[in-house]
C-alpha positions in Angstrom: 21.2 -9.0 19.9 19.9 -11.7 17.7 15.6 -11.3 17.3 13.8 -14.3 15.9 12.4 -14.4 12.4 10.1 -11.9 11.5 8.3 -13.3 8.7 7.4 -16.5 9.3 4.7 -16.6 6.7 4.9 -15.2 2.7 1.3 -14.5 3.1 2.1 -12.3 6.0 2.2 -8.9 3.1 -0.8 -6.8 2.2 -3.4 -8.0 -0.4 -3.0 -5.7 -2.9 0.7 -7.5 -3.6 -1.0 -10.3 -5.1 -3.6 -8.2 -7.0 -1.1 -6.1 -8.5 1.5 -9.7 -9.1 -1.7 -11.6 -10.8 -1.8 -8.6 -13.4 2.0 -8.8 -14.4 1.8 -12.6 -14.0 -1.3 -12.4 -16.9 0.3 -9.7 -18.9 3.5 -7.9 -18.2 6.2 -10.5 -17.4 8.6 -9.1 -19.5 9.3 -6.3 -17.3 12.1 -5.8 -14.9 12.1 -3.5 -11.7 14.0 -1.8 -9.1 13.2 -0.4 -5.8 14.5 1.8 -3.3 14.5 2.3 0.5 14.1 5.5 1.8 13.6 7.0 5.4 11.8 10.2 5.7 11.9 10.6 9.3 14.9 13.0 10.3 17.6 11.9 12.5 17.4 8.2 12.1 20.6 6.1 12.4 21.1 2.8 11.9 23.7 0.6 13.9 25.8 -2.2 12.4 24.0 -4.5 14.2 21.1 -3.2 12.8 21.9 -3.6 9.4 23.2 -6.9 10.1 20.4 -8.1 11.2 18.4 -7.0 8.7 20.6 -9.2 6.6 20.3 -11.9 8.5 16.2 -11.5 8.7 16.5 -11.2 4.6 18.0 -14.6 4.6 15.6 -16.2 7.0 12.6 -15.0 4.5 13.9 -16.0 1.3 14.3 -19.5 3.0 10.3 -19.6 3.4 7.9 -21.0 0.9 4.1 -21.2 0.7 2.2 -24.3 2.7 -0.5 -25.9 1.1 -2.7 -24.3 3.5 -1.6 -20.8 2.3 -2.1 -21.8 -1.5 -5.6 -22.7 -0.8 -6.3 -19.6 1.4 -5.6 -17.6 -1.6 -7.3 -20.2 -4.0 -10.4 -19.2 -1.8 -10.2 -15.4 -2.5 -12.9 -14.9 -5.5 -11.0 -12.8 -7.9 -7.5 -14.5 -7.7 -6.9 -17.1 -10.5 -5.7 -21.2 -10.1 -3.0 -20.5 -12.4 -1.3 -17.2 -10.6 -1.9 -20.0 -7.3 0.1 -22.8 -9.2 2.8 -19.9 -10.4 3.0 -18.8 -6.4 3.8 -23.1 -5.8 6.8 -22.3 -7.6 7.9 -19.1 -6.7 9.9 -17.6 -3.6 11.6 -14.6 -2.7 15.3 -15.1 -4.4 18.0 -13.6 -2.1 19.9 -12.4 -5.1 17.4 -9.7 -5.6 18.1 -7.5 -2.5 21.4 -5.8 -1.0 21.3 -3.9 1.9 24.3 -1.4 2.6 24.8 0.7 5.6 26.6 4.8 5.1 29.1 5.5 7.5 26.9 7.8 9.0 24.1 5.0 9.4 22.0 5.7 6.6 20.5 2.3 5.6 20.1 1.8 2.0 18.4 -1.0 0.0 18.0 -2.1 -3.4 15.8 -4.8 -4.6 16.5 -5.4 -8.2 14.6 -8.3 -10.5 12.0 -9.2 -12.2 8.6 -6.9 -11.5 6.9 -9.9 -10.8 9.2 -11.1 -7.8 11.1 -8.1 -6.9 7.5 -6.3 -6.1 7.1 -8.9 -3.5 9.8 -7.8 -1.2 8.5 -4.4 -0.4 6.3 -5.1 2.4 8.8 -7.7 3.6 11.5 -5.7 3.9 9.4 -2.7 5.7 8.2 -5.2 8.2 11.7 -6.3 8.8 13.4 -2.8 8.9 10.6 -1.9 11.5 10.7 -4.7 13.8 14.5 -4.8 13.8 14.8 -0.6 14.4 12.4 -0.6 17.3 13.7 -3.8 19.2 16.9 -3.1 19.3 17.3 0.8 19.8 14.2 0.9 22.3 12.7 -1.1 25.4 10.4 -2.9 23.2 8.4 -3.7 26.7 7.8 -0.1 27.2 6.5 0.5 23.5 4.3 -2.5 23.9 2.7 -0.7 26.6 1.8 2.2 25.9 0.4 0.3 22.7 -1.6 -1.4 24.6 -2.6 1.6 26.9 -3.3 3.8 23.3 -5.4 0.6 21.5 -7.8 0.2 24.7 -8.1 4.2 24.5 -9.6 3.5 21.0 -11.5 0.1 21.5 -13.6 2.4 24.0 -14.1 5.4 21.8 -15.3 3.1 19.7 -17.8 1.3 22.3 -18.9 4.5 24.0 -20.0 5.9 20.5 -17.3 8.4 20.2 -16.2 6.8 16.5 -18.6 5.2 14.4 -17.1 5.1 11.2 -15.8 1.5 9.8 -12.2 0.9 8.9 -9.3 -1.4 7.7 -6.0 -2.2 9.3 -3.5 -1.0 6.7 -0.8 -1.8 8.9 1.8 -3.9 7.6 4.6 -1.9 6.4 4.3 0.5 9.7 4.1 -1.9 12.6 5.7 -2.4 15.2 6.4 -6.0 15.1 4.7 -9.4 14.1 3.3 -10.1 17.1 1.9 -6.7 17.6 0.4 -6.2 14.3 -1.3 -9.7 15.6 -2.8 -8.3 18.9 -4.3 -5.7 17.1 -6.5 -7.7 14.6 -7.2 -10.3 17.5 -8.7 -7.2 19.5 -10.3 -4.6 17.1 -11.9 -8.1 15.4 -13.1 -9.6 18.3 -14.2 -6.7 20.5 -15.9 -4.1 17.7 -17.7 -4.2 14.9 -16.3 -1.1 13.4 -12.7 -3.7 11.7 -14.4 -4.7 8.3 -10.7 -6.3 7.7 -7.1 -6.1 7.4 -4.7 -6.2 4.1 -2.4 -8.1 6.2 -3.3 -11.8 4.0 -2.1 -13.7 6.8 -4.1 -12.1 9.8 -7.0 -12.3 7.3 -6.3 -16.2 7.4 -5.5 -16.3 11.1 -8.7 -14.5 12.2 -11.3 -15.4 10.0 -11.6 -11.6 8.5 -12.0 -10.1 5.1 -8.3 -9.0 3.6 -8.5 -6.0 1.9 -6.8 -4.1 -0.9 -6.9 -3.2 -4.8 -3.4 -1.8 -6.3 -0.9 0.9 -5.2 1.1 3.7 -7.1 4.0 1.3 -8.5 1.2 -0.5 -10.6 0.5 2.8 -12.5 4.3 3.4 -12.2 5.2 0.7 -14.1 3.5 1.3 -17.2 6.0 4.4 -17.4 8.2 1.7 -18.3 6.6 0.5 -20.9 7.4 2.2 -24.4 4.7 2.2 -26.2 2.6 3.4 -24.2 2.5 7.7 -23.9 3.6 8.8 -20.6 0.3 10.7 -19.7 -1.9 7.9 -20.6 0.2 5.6 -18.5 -3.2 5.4 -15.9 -5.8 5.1 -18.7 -3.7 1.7 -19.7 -3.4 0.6 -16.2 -7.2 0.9 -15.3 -7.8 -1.1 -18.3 -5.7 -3.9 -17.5 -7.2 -3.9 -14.0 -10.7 -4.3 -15.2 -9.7 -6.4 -18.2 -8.5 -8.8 -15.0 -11.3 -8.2 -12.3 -14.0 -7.3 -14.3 -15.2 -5.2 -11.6 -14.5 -7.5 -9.0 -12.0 -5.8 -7.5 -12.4 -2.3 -8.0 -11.7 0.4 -6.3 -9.5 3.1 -8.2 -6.4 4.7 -6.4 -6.5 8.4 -7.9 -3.2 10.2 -7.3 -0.5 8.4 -8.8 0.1 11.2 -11.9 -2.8 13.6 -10.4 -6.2 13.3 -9.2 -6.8 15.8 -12.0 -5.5 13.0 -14.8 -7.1 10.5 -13.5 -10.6 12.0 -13.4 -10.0 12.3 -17.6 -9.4 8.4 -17.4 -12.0 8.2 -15.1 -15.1 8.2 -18.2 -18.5 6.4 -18.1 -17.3 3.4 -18.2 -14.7 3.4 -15.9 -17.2 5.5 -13.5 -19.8 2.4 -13.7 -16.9 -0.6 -13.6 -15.1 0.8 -10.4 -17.2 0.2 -7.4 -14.7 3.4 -5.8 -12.0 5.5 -5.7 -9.2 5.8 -2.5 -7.4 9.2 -1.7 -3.5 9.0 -0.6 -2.7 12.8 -0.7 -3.3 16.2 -1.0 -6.6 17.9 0.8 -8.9 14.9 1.5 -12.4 17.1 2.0 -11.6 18.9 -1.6 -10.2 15.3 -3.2 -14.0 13.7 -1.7 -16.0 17.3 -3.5 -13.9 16.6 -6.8 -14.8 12.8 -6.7 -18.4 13.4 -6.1 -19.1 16.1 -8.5 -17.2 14.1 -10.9 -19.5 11.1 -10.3 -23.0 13.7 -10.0 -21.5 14.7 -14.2 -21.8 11.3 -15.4 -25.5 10.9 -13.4 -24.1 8.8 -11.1 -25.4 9.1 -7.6 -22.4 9.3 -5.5 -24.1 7.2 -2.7 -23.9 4.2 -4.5 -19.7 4.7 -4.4 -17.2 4.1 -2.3 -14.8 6.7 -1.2 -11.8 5.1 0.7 -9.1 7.4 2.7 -5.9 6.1 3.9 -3.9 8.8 3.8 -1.7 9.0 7.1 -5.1 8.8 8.8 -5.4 8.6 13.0 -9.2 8.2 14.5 -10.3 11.6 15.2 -9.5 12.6 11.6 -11.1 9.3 10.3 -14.4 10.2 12.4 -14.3 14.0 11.2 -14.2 12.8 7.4 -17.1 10.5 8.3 -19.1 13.2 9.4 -18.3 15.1 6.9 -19.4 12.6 4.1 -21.2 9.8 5.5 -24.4 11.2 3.9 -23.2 12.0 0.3 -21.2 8.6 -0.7 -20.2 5.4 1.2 -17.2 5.8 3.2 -14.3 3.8 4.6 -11.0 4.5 6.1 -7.6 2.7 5.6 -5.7 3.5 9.0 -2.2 2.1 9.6 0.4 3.5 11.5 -2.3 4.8 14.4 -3.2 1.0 14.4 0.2 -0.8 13.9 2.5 1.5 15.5 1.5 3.9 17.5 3.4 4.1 21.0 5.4 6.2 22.7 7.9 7.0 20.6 7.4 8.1 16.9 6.8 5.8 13.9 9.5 5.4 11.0 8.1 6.9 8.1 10.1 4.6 5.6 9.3 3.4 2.0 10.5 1.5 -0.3 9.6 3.0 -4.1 9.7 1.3 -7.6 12.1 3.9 -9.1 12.7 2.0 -12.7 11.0 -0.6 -15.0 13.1 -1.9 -17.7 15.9 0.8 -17.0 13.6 4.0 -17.6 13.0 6.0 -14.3 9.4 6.0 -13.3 7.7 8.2 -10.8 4.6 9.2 -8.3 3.7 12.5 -9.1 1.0 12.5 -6.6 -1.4 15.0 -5.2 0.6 16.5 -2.0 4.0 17.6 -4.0 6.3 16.2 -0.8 5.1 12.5 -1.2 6.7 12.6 -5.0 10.0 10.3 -5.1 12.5 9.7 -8.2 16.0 9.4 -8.5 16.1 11.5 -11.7 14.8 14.7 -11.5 15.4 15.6 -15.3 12.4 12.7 -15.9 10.5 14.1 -13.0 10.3 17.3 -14.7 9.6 15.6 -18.1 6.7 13.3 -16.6 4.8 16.9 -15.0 5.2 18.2 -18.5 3.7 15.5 -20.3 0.5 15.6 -17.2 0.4 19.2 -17.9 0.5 19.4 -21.6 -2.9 16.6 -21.8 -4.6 18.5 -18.8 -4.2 21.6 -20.7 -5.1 20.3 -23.8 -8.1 18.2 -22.5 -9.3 21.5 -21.3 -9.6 23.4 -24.0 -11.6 20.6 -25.9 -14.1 21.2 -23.3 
C-alpha cells in the first residue's frame, strides 16, 4: 500500500519550530543535536511496510523546498527576522540526517542526527508522517474519519449551545490523524465558532487566514544543557534571556516545566515577570501549577489578570472548560488542545515523541513536573541534572 505524500509543504510544522530555529540561527549555531523516537502507547507494532513507507515519505520531504509564497508568509509574522527568512531560502531538510530502523519485534526506531538548527526541524515532520502512515495502513482509515467527524460536530455544538465557552488553539500537528484531517478541522472550528483563536500548524495558519500560535518547547531549554559553560541549574535562566534578548517581549509566553516549575519560578524575577506576557503548563497538577503561578505573580505586585496562563497539557474539552471555570476570573486563560482535536476517533491515539536527547555529545534531559513525562537515555546524568535542581532549590531556600 503506497499513500501519497504527507507533507507537501515545509511550512506544514508548528510555529514554535521557527521561533526556537531563529534563536540558534542568531546565536547558537555551533551546536549539534540528536533526537529520538519513542512510542509510549503499549502494544504497538510496526509492519515492514510500515517502516518502509515511512522511508519512503522521509524521502518525499526532504525533496520539498519553501515557495516564495511560504517565505513571505513567514516574512509577514512580526517577530520573525528577514535574515532567518533568507537562511530558510537556503535551507532544506537533508536526508542524511534521519535513519529509521525497524526491531524484529516491530519496534520502530528513529534517529535524526545534525546540526540543532536543521535536525530540530524534522520532529514534527516525522510525527506527522509516523501518524498518518500507522493509522492508514493498519486501520479503515474511512471508519476513523467518521467517527472524527461524528466526535468534531459533537464539539462544534457544545460549543454553539454554550456548553464550552473557553477559547483555544489547535495544537495538533504531531498527533493527527492525517493531512487532510488536521485540514478539516481548522476549516470547521475557524469558520463555524469563534471560540479557535488559531492553530500552530504554520501552514493551516496560511491556508485559513488564522493566527499561528506558539513560543518554544522543552528542547530549547534542553539544549543549553549542552552548552558548557553554562551551570546545569541555570540552564533556564540562560534560555529566557536569549528568548527576550530575541523577542523583546514579543513573543512571550514562558513554558515552566522543563527542569521544574519550582526552578523556573527562581528565574522567573521582576523582570522576567513584567517581559513575559504568560506562562504555559505541560505537566504535573494543572489547578496547583495555575495557584503557584498566580501567587507567584500577586509577590512581585503583579495582578495576575493582566497574564496569560496557557494549558496544553493532554487537554480534551470538558477538562479545558472545568479549568476555565476554575480561573477565568483570576488571570486570562487559554487552552492548547491537540490530540482531542487532531485525532480523536475511534480507536486510540499514538502517544509518540521524538526527544532531543544530546547537544554536542552531552546527554540532555526534561525533568518535568509529572515524573513519567521525563526521557533520557542516560540515567546516570538524569540523576546528576535532579541533583544540580535540588542543590539550587535548596540553597535558594535558605537565602530566603
Amino acid at each position: 500500500m503506497k499513500l501519497q505524500p504527507i507533507v507537501v509543504s515545509l511550512l506544514d510544522t508548528d510555529l514554535y519550530k521557527f521561533n526556537m530555529d531563529q534563536v540558534i540561527f542568531h546565536k547558537h549555531t555551533d551546536l549539534c543535536g540528536q533526537y529520538y523516537f519513542k512510542c509510549r502507547s503499549k502494544g504497538v507494532v510496526f509492519t515492514k511496510e510500515m517502516a518502509e513507507e515511512i522511508n519512503a515519505q522521509v524521502d518525499h520531504l526532504c525533496t520539498l523546498r519553501f515557495t516564495k509564497k511560504e517565505l513571505d508568509y513567514l516574512r509577514s509574522i512580526r517577530f520573525i527576522k528577514n535574515d532567518y527568512v533568507e537562511f530558510l531560502r537556503l535551507w532544506h531538510p537533508i536526508r542524511d540526517y534521519v535513519k529509521v530502523t525497524l526491531s524484529e519485534e516491530g519496534e520502530l526506531g528513529i534517529v535524526v542526527d545534525g546540526p540543532l538548527f536543521s535536525a530540530m526541524q524534522f520532529e514534527i515532520y516525522l510525527l506527522e508522517i509516523v501518524n498518518e502512515v500507522y493509522f492508514r495502513m493498519n486501520y479503515d482509515y474511512e471508519t476513523l474519519v467518521r467517527s472524527a467527524e461524528e466526535r468534531l460536530e459533537a464539539k462544534i455544538e457544545a460549543f454553539r449551545s454554550g456548553k464550552y465557552t473557553f477559547s483555544f488553539a489547535e495544537f495538533g500537528c504531531r498527533r493527527r490523524l492525517s493531512r487532510e484531517w488536521e485540514d478539516r478541522v481548522i476549516e470547521r472550528l475557524t469558520n463555524e465558532i469563534k471560540n479557535c483563536v488559531g492553530t500552530s500548524n504554520v501552514y493551516l495558519a496560511m491556508k485559513y487566514g488564522v493566527t499561528p500560535i506558539g513560543t518554544y518547547a522543552h528542547e530549547y531549554v534542553q539544549m543549553y544543557q549542552g552548552i558548557d559553560r553554562i551551570p546545569l541549574a541555570y540552564t533556564n535562566h540562560y534560555a529566557m534571556r536569549d528568548w527576550y534578548d530575541e523577542y523583546q517581549g514579543d513573543n512571550g509566553t514562558a513554558l515552566t516545566d522543563t527542569v521544574t516549575t519550582d526552578l523556573f519560578l527562581l528565574d522567573f524575577n521582576r523582570s522576567m515577570v513584567n517581559n513575559y506576557t504568560g506562562v504555559r503548563h505541560d505537566s504535573g497538577d494543572p489547578y496547583e501549577w495555575g495557584e503557584k503561578m498566580i501567587a507567584h505573580y500577586k509577590s512581585y505586585g503583579v495582578d495576575p489578570r493582566t497574564k496569560l496562563l496557557l494549558f496544553s497539557d493532554s487537554l480534551d474539552f470538558d477538562r479545558a472548560q472545568a479549568l476555565y471555570d476554575y480561573f477565568k476570573d483570576k488571570a486570562k486563560v487559554s487552552f492548547g488542545i491537540g490530540t482531542f482535536v487532531s485525532n480523536d476517533t475511534c480507536e486510540s491515539a499514538l502517544n509518540i515523541v521524538i526527544k532531543l536527547q544530546y547537544v554536542n555529545g552531552r546527554p540532555v534531559a526534561k525533568l518535568s513536573d509529572a515524573q513519567g513525562k521525563a526521557m533520557c537515555r542516560d540515567e546516570s546524568y538524569l540523576e546528576y541534572l535532579r541533583n544540580a535542581v535540588d542543590f539550587r532549590i535548596a540553597r535558594e531556600a535558605c537565602r530566603t
